[in-house]
C-alpha positions as MATLAB code, in Angstrom:
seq = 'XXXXXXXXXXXXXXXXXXXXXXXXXXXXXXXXXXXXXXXXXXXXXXXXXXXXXXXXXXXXXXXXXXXXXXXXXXXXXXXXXXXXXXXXXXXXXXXXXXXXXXXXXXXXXXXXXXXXXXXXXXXXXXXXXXXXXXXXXXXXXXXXXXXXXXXXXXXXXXXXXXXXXXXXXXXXXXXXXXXXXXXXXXXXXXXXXXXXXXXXXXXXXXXXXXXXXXXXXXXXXXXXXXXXXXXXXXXXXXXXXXXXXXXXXXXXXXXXXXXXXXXXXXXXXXXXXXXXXXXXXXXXXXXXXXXX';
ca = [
     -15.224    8.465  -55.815;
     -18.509    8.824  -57.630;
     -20.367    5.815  -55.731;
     -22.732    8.147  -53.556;
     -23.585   10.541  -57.241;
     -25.847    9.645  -59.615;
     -23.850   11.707  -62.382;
     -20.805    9.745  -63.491;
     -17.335   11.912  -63.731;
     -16.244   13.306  -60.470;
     -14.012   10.421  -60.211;
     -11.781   12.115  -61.953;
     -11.972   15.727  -60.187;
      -8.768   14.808  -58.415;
      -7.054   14.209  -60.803;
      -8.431   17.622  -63.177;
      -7.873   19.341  -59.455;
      -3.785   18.346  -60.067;
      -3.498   19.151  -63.598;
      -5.135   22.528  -62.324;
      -1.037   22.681  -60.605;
      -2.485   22.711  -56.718;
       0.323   21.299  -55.282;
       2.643   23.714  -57.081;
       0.719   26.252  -56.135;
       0.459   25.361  -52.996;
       4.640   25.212  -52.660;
       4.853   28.902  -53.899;
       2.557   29.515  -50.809;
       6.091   28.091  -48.529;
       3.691   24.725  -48.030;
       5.602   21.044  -48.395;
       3.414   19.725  -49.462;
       2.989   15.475  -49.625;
       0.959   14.014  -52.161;
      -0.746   10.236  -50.637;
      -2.343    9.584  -53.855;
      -5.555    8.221  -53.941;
      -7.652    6.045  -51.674;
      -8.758    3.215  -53.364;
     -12.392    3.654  -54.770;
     -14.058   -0.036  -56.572;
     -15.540    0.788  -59.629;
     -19.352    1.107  -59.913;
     -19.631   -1.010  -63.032;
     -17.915   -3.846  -60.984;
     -20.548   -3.694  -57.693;
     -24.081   -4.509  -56.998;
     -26.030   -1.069  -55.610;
     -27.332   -2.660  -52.748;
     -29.999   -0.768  -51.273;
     -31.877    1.811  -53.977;
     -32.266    3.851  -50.827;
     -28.723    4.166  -50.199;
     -27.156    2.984  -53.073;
     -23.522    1.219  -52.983;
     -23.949    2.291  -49.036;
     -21.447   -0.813  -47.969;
     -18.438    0.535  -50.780;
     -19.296    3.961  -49.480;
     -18.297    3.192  -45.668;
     -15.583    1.070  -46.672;
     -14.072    4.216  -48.206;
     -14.602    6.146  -45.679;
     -12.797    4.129  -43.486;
      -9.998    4.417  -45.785;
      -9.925    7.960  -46.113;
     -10.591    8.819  -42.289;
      -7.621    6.952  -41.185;
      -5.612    8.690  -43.746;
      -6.904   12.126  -42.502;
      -6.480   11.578  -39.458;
      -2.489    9.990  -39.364;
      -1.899   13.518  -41.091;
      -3.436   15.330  -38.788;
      -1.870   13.280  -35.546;
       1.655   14.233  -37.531;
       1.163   17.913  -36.835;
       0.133   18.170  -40.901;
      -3.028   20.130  -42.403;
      -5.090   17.598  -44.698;
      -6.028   18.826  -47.594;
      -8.422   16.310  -49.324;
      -9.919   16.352  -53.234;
     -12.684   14.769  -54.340;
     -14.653   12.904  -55.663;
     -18.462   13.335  -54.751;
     -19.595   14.967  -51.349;
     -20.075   11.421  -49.534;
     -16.507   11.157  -49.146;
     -16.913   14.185  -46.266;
     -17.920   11.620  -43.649;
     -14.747    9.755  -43.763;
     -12.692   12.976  -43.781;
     -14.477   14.934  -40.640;
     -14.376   11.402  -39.322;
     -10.632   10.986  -39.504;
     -10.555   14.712  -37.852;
     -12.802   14.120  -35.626;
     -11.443   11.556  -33.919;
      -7.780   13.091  -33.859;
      -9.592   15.837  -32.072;
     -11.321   13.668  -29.699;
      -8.011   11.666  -28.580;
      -7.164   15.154  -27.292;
     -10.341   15.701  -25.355;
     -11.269   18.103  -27.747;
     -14.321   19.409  -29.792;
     -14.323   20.526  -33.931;
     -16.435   23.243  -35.850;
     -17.323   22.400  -38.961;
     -18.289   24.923  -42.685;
     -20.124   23.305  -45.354;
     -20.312   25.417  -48.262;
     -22.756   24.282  -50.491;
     -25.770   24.319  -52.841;
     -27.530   21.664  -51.248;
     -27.575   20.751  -47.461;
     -26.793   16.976  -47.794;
     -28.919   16.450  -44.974;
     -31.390   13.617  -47.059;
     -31.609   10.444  -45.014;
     -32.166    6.487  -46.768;
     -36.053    7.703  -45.674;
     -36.281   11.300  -47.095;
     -33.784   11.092  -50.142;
     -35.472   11.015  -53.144;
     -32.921    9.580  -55.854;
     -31.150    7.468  -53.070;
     -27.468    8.479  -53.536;
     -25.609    8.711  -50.301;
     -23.306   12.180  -51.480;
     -26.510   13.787  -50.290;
     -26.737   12.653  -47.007;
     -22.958   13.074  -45.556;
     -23.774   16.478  -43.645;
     -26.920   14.475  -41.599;
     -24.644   11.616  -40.975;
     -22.116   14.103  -39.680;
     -24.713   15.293  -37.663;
     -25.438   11.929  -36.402;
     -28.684   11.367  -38.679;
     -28.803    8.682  -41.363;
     -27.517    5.004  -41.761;
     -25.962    3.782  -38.426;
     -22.659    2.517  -40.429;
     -21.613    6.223  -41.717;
     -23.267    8.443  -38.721;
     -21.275    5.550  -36.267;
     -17.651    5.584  -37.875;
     -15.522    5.040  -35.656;
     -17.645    3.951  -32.968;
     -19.048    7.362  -31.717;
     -21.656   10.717  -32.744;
     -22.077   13.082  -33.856;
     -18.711   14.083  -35.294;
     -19.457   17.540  -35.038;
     -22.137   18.786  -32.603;
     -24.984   20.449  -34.810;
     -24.824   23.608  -32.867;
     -21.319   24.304  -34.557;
     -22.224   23.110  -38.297;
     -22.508   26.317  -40.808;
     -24.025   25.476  -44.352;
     -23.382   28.114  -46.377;
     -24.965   29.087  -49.561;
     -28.003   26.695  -49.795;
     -30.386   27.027  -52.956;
     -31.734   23.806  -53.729;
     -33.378   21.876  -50.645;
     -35.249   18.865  -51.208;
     -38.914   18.946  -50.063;
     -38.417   16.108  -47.155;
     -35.317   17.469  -45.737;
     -36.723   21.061  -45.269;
     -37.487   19.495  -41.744;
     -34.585   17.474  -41.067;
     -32.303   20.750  -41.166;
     -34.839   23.010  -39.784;
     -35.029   20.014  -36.878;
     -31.409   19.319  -36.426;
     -29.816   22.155  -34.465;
     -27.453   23.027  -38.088;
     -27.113   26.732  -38.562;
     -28.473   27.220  -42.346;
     -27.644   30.532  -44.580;
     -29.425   30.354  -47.517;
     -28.859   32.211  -50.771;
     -31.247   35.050  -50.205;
     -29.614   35.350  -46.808;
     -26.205   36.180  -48.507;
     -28.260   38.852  -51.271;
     -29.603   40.224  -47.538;
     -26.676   40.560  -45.060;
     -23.803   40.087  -47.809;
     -21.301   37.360  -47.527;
     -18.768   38.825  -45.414;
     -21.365   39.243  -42.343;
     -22.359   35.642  -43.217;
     -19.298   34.186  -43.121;
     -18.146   35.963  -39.525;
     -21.095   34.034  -37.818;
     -20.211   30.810  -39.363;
     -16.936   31.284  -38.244;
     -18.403   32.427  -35.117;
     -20.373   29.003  -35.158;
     -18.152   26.676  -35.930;
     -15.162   27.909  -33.650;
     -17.374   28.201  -30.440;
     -16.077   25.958  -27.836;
     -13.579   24.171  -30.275;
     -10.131   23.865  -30.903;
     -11.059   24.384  -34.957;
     -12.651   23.816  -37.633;
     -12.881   21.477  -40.846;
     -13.834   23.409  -44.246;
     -15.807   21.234  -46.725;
     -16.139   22.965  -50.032;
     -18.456   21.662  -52.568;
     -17.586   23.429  -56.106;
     -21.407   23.776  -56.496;
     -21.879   26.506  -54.160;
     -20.608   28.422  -56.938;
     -22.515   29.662  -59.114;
     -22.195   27.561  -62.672;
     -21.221   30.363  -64.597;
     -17.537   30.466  -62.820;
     -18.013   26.514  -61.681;
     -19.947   24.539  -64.918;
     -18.358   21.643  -64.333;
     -20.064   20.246  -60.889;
     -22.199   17.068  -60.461;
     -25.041   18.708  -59.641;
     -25.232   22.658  -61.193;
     -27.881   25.014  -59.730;
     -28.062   28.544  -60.744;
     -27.695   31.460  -58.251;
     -24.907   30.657  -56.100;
     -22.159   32.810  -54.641;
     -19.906   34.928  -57.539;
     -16.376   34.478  -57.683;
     -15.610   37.282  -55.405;
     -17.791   36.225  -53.074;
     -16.906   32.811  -53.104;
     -13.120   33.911  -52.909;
     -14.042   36.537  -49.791;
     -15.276   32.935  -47.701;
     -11.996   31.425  -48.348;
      -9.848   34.695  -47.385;
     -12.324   35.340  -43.892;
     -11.698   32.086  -42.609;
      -7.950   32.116  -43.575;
      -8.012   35.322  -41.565;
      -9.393   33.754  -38.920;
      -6.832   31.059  -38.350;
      -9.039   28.895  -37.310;
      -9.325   26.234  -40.041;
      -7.613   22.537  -39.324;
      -8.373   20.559  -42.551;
     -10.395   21.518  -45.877;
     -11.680   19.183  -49.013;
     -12.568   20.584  -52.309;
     -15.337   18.132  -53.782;
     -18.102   17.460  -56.570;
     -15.389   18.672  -59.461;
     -16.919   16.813  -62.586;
     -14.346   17.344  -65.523;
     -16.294   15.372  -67.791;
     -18.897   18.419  -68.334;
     -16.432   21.411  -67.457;
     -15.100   23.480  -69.976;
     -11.404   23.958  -70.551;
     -10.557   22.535  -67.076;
     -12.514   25.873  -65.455;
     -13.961   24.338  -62.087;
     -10.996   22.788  -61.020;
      -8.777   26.024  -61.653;
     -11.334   27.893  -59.714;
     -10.889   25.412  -56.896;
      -7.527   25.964  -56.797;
      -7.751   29.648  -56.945;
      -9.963   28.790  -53.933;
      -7.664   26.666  -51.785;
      -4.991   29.221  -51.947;
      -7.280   32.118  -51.148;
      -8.375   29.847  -48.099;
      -4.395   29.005  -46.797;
      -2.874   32.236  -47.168;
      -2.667   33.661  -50.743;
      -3.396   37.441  -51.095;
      -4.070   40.551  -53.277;
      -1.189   42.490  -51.392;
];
């Protein structure tokens, strides 16, 4: 899906992300792995943007749909969803689907959002109106009633165990909406400060308190564009491939992760196919692969 960017091309990151051999990869990890496919997406040229505040908002939840009940079936059948993407809207249907497979068991989720952006922008606050920078407040329960209400019920995840991780690039009118919303932020310069690996052991810390688990949402810009160039939306100064590998191997370590997406992979201005091997090399370092 590229509906909710305003950068054509990471409609295709899927499909660059399986070239990049995940699920074979993923099978010399011991996985069985089951391929759905993809959940049908219409076609921007064939739709009318609806709202320039939340633009193609209605295709957007309609999606959503699709893909929560998706995630979720796998996740009632005992399976670990793995989902690619696509731009960063596409989150609220997945945490959605997990979400509620949680809640049928009376149960509570944690949720990591590594990113360069906090997606926390509102129809109100958003400045370019596309929704893939909004999912995180609608996960949070802030934003347009027909993504923050999927499903009938919010928040999906209770603000007080959301980690964003890696944040550079925060627009103006949403400084207050994160600071405001009960979301535990580490910037950039927090990661230069403590270093990633006391970071990431709060988040975990964060996002496991109190709940059975939690969902991993990895946006390839958190990376910094000279191992990720080919992102929707590239800012410079994000975390270095080790660092961005040590994340993924701390919270396999922790065993503590239920479901993960890889999103915002734009192959149209990568190089060589470089940001969607990296998110591979990612995925495996986050369900099990190792040095030793």
């Amino acid at each position: 899906m590229d509906l909710g960017a305003g950068r054509r091309g990471v409609d295709m990151g899927p499909s660059a992300i399986r070239v990049a051999n995940l699920n074979a990869c993923l099978a010399e990890l011991g996985f069985r792995v089951t391929d759905l496919g993809n959940v049908v997406v219409e076609q921007a040229e064939s739709l009318a943007v609806g709202a320039k505040n939340a633009r193609f908002l209605k295709q957007i939840v309609a999606v959503c749909e699709r893909l929560a009940v998706a995630v979720g079936a796998a996740a009632d059948q005992g399976q670990t969803p793995l989902v690619l993407g696509g731009d960063h809207s596409i989150a609220v249907g997945t945490v959605s689907g997990m979400a509620r497979h949680f809640q049928k068991k009376q149960q509570a989720m944690g949720l990591i959002w590594v990113d360069a952006h906090a997606d926390m922008n509102t129809p109100q606050t958003s400045p370019s109106g596309n929704v893939h920078g909004m999912p995180l407040a609608c996960i949070a329960g802030i934003g347009p009633k027909p993504l923050t209400h999927l499903f009938g019920f919010a928040p999906k995840v209770k603000p007080e165990n959301i980690a964003l991780v890696g944040i550079r690039d925060v627009d103006v009118r949403e400084r207050q909406i994160v600071k405001s919303s009960g979301v535990r932020a580490f910037t950039m310069r927090e990661i230069d400060e403590r270093g990633m690996r006391a970071v990431m052991q709060e988040a975990i810390g964060l996002a496991s308190k109190g709940t059975a688990g939690f969902h991993l949402s990895l946006d390839m810009d958190g990376v910094d564009p000279m191992h990720a160039p080919g992102v929707g939306t590239p800012v410079r100064g994000g975390l270095s491939y080790r660092e961005a590998h040590l994340a993924m191997e701390q919270i396999c370590d922790s065993g503590l992760m239920r479901s993960m997406e890889i999103v915002e992979v734009n192959p149209v201005i990568d190089e060589a196919n470089r940001t969607a091997h990296l998110a591979v090399e990612l995925a495996l370092s986050a369900l099990g692969k190792r040095i030793l």
